[in-house]
C-alpha atoms as an extended CHARMM CRD file, in Angstrom:
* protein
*
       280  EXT
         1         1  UNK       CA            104.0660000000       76.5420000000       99.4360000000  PROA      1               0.0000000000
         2         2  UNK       CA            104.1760000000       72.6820000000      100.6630000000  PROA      2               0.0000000000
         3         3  UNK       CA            105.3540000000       72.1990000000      104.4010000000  PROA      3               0.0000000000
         4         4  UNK       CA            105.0590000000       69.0190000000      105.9720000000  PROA      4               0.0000000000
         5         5  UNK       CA            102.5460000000       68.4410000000      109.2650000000  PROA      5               0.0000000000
         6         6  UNK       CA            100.5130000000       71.0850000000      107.9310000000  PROA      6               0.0000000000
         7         7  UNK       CA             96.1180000000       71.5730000000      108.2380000000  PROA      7               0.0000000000
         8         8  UNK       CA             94.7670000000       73.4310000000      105.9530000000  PROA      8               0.0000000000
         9         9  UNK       CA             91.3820000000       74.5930000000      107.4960000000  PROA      9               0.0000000000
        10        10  UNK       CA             90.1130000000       76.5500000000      104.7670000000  PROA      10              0.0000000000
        11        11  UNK       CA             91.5410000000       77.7630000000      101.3040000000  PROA      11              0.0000000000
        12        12  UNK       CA             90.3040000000       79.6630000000       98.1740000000  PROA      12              0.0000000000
        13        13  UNK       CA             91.4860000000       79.2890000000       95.0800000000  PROA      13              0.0000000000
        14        14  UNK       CA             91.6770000000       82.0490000000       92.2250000000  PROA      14              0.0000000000
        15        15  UNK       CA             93.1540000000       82.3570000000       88.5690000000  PROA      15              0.0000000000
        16        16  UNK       CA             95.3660000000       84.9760000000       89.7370000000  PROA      16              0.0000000000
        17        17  UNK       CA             95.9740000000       84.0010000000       93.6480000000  PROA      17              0.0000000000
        18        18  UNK       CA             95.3860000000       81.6080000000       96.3080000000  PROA      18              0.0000000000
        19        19  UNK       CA             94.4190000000       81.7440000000      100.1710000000  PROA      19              0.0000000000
        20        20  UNK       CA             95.1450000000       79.2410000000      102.6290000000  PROA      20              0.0000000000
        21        21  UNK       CA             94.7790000000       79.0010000000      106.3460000000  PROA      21              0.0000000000
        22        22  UNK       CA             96.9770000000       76.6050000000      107.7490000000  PROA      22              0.0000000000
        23        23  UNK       CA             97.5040000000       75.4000000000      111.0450000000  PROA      23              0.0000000000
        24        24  UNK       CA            101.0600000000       73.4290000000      111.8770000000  PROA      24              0.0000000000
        25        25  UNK       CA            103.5820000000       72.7050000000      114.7390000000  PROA      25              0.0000000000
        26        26  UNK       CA            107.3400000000       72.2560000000      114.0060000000  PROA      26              0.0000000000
        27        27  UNK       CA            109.1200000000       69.4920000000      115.5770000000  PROA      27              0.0000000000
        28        28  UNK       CA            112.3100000000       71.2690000000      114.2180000000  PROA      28              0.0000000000
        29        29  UNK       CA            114.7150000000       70.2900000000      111.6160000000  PROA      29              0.0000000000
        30        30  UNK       CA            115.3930000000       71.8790000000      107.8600000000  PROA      30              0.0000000000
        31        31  UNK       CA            113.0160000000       72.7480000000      105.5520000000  PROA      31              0.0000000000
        32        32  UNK       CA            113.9710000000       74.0200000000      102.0030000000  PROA      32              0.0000000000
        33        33  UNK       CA            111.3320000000       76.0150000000      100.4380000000  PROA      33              0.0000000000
        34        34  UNK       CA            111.3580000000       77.2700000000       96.1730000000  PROA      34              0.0000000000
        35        35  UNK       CA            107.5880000000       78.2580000000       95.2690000000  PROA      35              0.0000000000
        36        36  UNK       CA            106.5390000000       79.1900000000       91.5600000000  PROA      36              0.0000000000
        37        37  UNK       CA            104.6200000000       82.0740000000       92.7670000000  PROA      37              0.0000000000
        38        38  UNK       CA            105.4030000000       85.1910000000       95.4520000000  PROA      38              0.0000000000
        39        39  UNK       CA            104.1570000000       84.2050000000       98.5460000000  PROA      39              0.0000000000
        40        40  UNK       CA            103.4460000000       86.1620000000      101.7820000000  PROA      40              0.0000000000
        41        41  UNK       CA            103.0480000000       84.2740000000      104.9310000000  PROA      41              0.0000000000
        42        42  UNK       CA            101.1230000000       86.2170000000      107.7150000000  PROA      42              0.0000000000
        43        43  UNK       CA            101.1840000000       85.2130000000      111.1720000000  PROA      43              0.0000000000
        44        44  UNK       CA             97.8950000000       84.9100000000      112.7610000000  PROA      44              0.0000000000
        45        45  UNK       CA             98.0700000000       83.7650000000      116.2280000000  PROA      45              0.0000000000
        46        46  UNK       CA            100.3860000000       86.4650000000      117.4820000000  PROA      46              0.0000000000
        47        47  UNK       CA            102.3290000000       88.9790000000      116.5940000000  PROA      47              0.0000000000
        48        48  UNK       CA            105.8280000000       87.6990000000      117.5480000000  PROA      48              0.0000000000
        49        49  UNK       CA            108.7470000000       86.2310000000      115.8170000000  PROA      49              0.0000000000
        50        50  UNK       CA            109.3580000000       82.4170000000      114.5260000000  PROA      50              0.0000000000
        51        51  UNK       CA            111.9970000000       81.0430000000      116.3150000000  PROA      51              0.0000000000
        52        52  UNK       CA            113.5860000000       79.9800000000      112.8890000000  PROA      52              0.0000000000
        53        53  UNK       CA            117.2310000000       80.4720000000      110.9810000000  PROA      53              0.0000000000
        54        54  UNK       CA            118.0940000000       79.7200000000      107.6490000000  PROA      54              0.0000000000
        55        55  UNK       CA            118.6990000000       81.9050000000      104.6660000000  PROA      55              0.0000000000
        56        56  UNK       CA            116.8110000000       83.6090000000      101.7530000000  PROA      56              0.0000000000
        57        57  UNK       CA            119.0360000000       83.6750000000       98.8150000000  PROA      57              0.0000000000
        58        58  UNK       CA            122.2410000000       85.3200000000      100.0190000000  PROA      58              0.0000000000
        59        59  UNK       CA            120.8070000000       87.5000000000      103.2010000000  PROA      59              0.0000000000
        60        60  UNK       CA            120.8980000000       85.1200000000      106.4690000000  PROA      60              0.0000000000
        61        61  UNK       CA            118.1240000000       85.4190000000      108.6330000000  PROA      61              0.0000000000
        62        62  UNK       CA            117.7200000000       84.4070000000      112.5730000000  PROA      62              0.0000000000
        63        63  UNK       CA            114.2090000000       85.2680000000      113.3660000000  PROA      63              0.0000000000
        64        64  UNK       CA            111.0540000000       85.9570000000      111.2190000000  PROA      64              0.0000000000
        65        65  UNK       CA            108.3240000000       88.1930000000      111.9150000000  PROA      65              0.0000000000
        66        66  UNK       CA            104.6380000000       88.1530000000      111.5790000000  PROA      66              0.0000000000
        67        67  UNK       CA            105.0480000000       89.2480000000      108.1080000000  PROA      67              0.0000000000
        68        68  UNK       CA            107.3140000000       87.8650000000      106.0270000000  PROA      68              0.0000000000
        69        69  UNK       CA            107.6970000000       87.1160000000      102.0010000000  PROA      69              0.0000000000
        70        70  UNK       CA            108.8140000000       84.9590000000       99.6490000000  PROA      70              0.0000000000
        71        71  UNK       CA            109.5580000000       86.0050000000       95.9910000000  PROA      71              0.0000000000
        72        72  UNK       CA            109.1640000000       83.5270000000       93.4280000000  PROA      72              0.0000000000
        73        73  UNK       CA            112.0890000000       81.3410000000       92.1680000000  PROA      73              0.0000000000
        74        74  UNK       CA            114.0890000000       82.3300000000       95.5080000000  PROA      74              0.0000000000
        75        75  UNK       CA            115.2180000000       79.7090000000       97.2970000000  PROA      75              0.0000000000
        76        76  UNK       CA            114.1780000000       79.8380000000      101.4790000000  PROA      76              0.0000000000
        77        77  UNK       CA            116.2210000000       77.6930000000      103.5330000000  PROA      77              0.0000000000
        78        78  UNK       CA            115.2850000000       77.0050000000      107.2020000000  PROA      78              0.0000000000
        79        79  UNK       CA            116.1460000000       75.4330000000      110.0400000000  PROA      79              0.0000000000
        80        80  UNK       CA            113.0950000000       75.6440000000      112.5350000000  PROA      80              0.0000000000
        81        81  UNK       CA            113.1870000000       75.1010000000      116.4890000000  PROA      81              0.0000000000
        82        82  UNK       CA            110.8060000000       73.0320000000      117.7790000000  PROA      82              0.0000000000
        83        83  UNK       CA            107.5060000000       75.0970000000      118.4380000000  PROA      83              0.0000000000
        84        84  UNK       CA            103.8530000000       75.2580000000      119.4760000000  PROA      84              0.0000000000
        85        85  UNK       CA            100.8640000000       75.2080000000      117.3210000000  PROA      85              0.0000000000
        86        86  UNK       CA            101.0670000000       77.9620000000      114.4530000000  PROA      86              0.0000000000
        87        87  UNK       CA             97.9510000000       79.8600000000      112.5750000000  PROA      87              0.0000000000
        88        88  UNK       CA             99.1650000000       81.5610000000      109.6870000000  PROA      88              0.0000000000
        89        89  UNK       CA             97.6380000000       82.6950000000      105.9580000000  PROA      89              0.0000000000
        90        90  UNK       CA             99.6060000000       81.8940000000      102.9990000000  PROA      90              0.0000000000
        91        91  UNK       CA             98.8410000000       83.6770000000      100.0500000000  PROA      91              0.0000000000
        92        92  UNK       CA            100.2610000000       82.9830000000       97.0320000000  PROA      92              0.0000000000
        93        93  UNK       CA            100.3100000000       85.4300000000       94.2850000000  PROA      93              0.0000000000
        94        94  UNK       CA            100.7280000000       84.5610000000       90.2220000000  PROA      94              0.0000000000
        95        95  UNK       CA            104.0060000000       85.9530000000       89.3490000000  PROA      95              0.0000000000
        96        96  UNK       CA            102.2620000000       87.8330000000       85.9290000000  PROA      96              0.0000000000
        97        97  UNK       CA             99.8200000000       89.2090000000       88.2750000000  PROA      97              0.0000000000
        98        98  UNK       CA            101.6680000000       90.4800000000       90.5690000000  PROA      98              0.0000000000
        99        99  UNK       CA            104.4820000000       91.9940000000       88.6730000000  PROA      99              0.0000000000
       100       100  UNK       CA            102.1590000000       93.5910000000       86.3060000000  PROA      100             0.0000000000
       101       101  UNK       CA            101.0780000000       95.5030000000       89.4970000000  PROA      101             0.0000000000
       102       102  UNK       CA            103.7130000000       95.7110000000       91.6100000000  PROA      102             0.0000000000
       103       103  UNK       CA            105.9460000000       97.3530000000       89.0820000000  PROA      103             0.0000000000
       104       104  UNK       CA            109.4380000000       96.3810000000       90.7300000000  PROA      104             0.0000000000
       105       105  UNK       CA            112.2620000000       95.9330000000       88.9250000000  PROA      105             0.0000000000
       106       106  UNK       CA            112.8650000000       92.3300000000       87.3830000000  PROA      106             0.0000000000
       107       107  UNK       CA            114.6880000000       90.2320000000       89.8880000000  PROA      107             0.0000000000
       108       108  UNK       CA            115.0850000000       90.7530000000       93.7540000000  PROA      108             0.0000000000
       109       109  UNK       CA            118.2760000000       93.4690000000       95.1460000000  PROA      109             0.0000000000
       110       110  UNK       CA            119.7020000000       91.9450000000       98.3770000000  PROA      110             0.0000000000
       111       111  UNK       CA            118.8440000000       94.7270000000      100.1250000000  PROA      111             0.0000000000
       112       112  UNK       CA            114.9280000000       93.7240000000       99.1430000000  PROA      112             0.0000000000
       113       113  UNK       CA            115.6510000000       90.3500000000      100.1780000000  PROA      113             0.0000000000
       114       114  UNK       CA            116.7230000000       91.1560000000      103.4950000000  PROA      114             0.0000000000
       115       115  UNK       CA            113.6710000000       93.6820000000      104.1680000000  PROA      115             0.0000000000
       116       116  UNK       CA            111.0720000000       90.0060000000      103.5210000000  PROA      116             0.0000000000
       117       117  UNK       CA            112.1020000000       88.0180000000      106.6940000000  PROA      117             0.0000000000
       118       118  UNK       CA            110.1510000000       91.4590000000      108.8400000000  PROA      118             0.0000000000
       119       119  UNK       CA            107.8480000000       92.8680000000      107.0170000000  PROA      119             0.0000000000
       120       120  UNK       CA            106.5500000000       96.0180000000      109.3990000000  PROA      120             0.0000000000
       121       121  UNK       CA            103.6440000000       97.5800000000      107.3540000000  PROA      121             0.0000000000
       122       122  UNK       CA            100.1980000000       98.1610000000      109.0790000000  PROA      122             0.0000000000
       123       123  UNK       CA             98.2360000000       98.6990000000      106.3020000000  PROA      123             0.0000000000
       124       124  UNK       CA             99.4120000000       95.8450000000      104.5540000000  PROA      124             0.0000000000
       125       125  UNK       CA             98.5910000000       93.4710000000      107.9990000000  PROA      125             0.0000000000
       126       126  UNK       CA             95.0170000000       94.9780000000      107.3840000000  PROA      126             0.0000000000
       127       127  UNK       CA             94.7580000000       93.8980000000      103.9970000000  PROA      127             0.0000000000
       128       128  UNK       CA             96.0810000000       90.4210000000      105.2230000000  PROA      128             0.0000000000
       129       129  UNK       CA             94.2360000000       89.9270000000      107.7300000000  PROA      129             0.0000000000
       130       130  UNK       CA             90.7990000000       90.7830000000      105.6290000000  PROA      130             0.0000000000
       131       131  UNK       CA             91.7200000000       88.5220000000      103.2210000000  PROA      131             0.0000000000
       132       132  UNK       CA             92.4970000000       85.6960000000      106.0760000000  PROA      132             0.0000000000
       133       133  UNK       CA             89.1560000000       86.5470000000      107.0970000000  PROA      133             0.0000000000
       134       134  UNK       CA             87.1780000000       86.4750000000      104.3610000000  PROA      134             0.0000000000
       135       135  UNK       CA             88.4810000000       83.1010000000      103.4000000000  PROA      135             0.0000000000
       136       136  UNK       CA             87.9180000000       81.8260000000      107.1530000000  PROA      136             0.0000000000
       137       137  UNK       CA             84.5860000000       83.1310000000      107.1600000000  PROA      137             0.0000000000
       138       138  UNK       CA             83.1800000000       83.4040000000      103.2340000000  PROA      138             0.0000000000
       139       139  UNK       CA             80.3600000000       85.5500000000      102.2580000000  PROA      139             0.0000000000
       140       140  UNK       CA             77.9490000000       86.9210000000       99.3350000000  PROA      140             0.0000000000
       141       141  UNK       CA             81.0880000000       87.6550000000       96.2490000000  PROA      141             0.0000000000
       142       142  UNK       CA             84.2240000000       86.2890000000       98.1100000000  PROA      142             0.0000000000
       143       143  UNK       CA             85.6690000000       85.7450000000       95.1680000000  PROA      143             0.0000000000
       144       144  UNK       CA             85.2300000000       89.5450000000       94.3150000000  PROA      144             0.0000000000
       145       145  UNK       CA             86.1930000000       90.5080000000       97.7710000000  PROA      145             0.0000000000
       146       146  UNK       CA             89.2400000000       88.4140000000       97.9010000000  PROA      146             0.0000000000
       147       147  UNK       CA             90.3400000000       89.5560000000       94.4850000000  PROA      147             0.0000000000
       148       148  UNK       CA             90.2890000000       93.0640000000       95.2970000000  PROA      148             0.0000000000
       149       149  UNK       CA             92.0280000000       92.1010000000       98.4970000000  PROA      149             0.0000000000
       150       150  UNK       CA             94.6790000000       90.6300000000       96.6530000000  PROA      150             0.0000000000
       151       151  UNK       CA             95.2890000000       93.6120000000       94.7710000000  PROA      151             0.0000000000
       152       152  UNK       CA             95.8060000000       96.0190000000       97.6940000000  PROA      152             0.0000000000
       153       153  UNK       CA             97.9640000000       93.4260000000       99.1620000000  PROA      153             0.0000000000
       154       154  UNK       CA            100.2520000000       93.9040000000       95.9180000000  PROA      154             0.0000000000
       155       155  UNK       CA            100.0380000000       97.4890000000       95.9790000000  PROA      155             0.0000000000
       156       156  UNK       CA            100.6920000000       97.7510000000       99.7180000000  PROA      156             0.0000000000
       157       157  UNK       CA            103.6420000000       95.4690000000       99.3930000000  PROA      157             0.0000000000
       158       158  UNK       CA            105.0340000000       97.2730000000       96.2430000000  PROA      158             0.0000000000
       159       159  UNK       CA            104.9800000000      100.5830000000       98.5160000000  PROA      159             0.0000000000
       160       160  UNK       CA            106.8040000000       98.9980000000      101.6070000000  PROA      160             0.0000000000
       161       161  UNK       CA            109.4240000000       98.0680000000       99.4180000000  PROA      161             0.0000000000
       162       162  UNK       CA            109.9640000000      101.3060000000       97.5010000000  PROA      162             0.0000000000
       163       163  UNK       CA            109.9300000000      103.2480000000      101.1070000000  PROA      163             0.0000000000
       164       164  UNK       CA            112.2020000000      100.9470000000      102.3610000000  PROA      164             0.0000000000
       165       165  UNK       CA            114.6830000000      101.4840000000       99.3690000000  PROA      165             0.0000000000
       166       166  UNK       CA            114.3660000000      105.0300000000       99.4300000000  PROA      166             0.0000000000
       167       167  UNK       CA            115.7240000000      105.2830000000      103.2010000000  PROA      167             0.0000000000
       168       168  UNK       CA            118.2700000000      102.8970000000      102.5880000000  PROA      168             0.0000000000
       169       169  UNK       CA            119.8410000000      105.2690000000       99.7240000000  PROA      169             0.0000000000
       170       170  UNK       CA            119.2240000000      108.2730000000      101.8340000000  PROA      170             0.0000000000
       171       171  UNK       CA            120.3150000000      107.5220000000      105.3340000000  PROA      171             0.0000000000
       172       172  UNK       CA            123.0120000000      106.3670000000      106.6640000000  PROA      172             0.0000000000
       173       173  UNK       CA            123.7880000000      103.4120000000      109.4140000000  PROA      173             0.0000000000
       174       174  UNK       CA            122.1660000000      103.2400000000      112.7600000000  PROA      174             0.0000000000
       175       175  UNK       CA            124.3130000000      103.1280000000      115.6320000000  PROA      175             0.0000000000
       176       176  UNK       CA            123.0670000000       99.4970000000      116.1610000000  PROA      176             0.0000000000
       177       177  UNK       CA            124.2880000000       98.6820000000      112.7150000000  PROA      177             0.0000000000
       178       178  UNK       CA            127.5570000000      100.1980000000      114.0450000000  PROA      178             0.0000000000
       179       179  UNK       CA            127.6530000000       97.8190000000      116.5360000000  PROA      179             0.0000000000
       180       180  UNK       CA            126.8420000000       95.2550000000      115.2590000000  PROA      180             0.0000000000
       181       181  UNK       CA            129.6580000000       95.3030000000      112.9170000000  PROA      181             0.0000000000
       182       182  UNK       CA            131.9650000000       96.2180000000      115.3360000000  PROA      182             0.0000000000
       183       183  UNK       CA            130.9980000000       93.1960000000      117.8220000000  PROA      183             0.0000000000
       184       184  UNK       CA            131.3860000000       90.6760000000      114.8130000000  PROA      184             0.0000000000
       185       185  UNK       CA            134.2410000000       92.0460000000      113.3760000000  PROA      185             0.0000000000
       186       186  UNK       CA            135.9920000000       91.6860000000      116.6400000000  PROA      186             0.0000000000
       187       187  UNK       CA            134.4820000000       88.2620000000      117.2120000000  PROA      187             0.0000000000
       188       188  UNK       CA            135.7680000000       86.8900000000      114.1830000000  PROA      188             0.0000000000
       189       189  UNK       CA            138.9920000000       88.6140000000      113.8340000000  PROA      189             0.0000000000
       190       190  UNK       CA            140.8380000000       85.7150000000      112.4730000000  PROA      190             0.0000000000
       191       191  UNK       CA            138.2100000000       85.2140000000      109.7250000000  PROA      191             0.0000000000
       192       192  UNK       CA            138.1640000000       86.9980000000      106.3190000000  PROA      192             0.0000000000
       193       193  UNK       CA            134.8480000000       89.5360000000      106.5120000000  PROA      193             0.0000000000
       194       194  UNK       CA            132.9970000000       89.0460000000      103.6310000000  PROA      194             0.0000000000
       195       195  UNK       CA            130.6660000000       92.4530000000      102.2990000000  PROA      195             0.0000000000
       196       196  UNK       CA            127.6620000000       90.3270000000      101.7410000000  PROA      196             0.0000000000
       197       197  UNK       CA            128.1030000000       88.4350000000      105.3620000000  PROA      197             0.0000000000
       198       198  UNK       CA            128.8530000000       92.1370000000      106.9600000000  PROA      198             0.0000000000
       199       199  UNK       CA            125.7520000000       93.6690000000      105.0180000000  PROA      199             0.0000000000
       200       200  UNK       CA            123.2460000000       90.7460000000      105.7540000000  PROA      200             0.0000000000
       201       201  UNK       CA            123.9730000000       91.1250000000      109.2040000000  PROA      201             0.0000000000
       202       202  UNK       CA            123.0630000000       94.9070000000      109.1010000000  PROA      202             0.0000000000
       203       203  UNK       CA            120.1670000000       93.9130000000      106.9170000000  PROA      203             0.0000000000
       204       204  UNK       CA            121.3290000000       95.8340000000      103.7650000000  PROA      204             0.0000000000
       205       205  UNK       CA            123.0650000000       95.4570000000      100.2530000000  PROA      205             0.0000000000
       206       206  UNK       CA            125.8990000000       95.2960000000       99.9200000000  PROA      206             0.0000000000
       207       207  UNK       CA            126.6390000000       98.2550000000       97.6980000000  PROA      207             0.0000000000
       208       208  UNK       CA            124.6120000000      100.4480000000      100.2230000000  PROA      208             0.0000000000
       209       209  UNK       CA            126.5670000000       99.1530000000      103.3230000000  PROA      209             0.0000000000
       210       210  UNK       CA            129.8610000000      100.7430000000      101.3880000000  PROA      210             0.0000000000
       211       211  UNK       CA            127.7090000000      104.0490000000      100.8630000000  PROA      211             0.0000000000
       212       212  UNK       CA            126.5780000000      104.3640000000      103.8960000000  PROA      212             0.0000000000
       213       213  UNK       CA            129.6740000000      103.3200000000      106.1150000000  PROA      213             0.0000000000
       214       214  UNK       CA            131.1330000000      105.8510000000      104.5430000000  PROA      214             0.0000000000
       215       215  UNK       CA            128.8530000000      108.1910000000      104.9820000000  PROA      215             0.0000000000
       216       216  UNK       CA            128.4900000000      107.5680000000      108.7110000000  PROA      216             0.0000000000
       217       217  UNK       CA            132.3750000000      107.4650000000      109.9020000000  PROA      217             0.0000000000
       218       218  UNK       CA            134.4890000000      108.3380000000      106.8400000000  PROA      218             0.0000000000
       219       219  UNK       CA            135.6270000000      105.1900000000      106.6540000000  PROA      219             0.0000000000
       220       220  UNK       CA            135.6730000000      102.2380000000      103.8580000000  PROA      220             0.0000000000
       221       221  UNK       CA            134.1840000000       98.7630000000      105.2750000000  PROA      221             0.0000000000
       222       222  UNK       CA            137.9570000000       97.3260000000      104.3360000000  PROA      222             0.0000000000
       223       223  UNK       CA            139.5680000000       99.3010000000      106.3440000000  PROA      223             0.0000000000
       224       224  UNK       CA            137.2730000000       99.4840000000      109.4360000000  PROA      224             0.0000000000
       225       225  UNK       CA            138.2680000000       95.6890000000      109.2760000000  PROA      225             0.0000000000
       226       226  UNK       CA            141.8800000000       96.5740000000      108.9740000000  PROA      226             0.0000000000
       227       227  UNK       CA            141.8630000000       98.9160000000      111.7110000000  PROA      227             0.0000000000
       228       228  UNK       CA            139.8330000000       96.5070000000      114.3370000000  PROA      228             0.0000000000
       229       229  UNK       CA            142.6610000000       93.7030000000      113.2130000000  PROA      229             0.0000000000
       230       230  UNK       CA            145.5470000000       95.5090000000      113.8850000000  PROA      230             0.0000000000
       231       231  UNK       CA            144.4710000000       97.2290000000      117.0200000000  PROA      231             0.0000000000
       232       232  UNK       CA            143.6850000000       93.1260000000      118.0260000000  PROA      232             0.0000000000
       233       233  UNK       CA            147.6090000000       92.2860000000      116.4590000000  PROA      233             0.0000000000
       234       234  UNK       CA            149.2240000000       95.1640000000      118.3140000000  PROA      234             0.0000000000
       235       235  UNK       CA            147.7470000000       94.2270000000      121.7040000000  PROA      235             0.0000000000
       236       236  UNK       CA            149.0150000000       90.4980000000      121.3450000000  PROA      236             0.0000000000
       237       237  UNK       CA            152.4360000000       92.3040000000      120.6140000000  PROA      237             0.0000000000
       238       238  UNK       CA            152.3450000000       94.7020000000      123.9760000000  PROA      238             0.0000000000
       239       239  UNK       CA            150.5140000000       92.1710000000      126.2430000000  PROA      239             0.0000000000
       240       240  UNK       CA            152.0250000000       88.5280000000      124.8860000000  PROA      240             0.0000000000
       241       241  UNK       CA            155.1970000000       86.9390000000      123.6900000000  PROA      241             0.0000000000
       242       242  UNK       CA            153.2550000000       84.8550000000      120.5450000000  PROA      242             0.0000000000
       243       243  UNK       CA            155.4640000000       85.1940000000      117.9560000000  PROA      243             0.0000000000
       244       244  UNK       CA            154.3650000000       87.3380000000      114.7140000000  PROA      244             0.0000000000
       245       245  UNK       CA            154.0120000000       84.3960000000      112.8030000000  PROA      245             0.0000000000
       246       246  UNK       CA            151.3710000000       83.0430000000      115.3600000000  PROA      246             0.0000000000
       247       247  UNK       CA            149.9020000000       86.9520000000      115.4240000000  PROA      247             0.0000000000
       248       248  UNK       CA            149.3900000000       87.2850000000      111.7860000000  PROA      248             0.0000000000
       249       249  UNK       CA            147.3270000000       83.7520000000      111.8020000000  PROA      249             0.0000000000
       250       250  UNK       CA            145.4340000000       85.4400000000      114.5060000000  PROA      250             0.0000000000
       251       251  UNK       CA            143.8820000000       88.3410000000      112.6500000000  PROA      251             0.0000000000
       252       252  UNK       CA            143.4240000000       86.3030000000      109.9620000000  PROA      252             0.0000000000
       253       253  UNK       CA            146.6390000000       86.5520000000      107.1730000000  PROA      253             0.0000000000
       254       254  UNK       CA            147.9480000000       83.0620000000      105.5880000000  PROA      254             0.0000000000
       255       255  UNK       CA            151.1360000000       84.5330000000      105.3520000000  PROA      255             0.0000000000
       256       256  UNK       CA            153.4440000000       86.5420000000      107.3900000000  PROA      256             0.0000000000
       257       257  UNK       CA            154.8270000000       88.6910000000      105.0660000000  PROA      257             0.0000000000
       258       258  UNK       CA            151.4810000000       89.8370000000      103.9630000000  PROA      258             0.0000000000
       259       259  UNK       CA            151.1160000000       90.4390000000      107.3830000000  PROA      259             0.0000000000
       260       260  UNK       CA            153.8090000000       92.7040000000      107.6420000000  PROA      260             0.0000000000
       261       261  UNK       CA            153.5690000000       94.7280000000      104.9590000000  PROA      261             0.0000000000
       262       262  UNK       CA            150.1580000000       95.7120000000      105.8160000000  PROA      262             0.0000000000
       263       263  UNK       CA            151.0520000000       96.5090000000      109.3890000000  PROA      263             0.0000000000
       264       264  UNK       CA            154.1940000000       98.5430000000      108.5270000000  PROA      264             0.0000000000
       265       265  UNK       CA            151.8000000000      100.9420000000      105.8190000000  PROA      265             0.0000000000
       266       266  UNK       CA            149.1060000000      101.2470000000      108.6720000000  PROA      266             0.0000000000
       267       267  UNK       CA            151.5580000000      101.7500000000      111.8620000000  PROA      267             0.0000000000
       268       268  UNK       CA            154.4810000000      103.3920000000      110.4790000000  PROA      268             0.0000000000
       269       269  UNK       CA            156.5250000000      100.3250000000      111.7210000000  PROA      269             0.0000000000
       270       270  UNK       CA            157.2770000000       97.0440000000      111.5180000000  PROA      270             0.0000000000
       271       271  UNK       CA            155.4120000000       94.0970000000      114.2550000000  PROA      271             0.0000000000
       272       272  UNK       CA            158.9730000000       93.6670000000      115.6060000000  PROA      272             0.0000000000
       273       273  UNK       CA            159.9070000000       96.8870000000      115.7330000000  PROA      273             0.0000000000
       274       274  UNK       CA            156.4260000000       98.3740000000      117.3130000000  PROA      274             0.0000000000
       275       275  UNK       CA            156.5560000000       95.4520000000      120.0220000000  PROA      275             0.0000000000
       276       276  UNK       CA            159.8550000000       96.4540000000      121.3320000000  PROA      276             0.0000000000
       277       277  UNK       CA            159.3790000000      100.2360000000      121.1200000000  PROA      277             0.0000000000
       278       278  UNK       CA            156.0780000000       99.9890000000      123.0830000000  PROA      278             0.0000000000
       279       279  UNK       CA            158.0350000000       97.3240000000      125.8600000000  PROA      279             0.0000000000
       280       280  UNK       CA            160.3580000000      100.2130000000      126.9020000000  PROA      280             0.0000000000
């Protein structure tokens, strides 16, 4: 993992891994990241967030925690603020190596993806932070050490993931997820609402944000967005005089007829004839 402005203060190198310790500031700007190996970046000054934004694949990210990863082939853009001196460990991981132990299923899910910008494991930040230690601070077989290190990283990691996917499928949203939705749905209400943008934002899959929507309200994704566009549309017909051509550009239809016709099947009437109804 290159990244410019970077000191690497000490570093081991392994057939099947590598360990660096890097120290770096960020004067900001974009920074486009693709390694040939998985890589997991531990923070070790700190244990806040990176005030960073970019995207991993598909999933958008706006922060990223002390532990974060970076499968290999995926492409990490980011777009850094400018920030103090950083201490991290990067260690790097032989994609042979660590799929032979990690045992996940070829290629990344989104909802995996979205899980590796906040990586909240304990026992794998012990494991990390051995390893960052060993290397700082070799000893008698830190090779060996390191090594085995490695490997409970891998297994730690695999296990994280697998949890995570196993409450995903079970439960359904938070109420913050709610939210969330809600608050950009009505934000952007003259934008089309794409699953993948809605499920990135509730850091999920998209097939599991259908699932579980449903699960929590009742309710498909498409037509929560329906219903928060047309409560928008029939306010601007009770409280303004825009016309309904203006209105259906509002929520977000190209044409008016469109427009219509999808008001009339979820109101029982037509824009018109709603606007005067409700004026008398």
């Amino acid at each position: 993992m290159e990244a410019p402005d970077r000191l690497v203060t000490a570093n081991l190198n392994l057939p099947e891994l590598y360990v660096e310790i890097v120290e770096r500031a960020s004067a900001g700007g974009r920074e486009v990241y693709c390694d040939p190996d998985h890589v997991v970046f531990f923070l070790l000054n700190g244990s806040g967030y990176l005030p960073i934004k970019g995207h991993m694949g598909t999933i958008k990210f706006t922060r990223s925690g002390p532990v974060t990863a970076m499968p290999v082939g995926v492409q990490i853009v980011i777009d850094a603020e400018v920030r103090p001196l950083t201490r991290a460990a990067i260690i790097g991981f032989k994609p042979d190596h660590f799929e032979s132990i990690a045992e996940l299923p070829n290629g990344w899910a989104v909802d995996q993806l979205a899980k590796c910008q906040d990586i909240k494991s304990p026992s794998l930040e012990i494991y990390l932070r051995r390893l960052a230690e060993e290397v700082a601070t070799p000893g008698f077989a830190t090779p060996l050490v390191a090594d085995a290190l490695g490997i409970a990283t891998i297994v730690s990691f695999s296990r994280y993931v697998r949890h995570e996917s196993e409450l995903r499928n079970s439960s359904p949203l938070a109420p913050w997820q709610l939210n969330r939705l809600r608050d950009y749905v009505t934000a952007n209400i003259g934008e089309a609402c794409r699953i993948d943008d809605l499920a990135a934002l509730c850091g999920v899959g998209g097939r599991h944000l259908c699932r579980a929507f449903r699960k929590a309200t009742g309710k498909t994704v498409h037509g929560f967005v329906q219903e928060v566009k047309f409560a928008a549309a029939k306010r601007l017909l009770i409280e303004t005089d825009r016309s309904i051509n203006d209105i259906a550009c509002d929520v977000g239809f190209a044409h008016t007829p469109s427009f219509i016709a999808a008001f009339q099947k979820l109101a029982g009437d037509t824009p018109r004839s709603f606007r005067m109804k409700s004026r008398h």
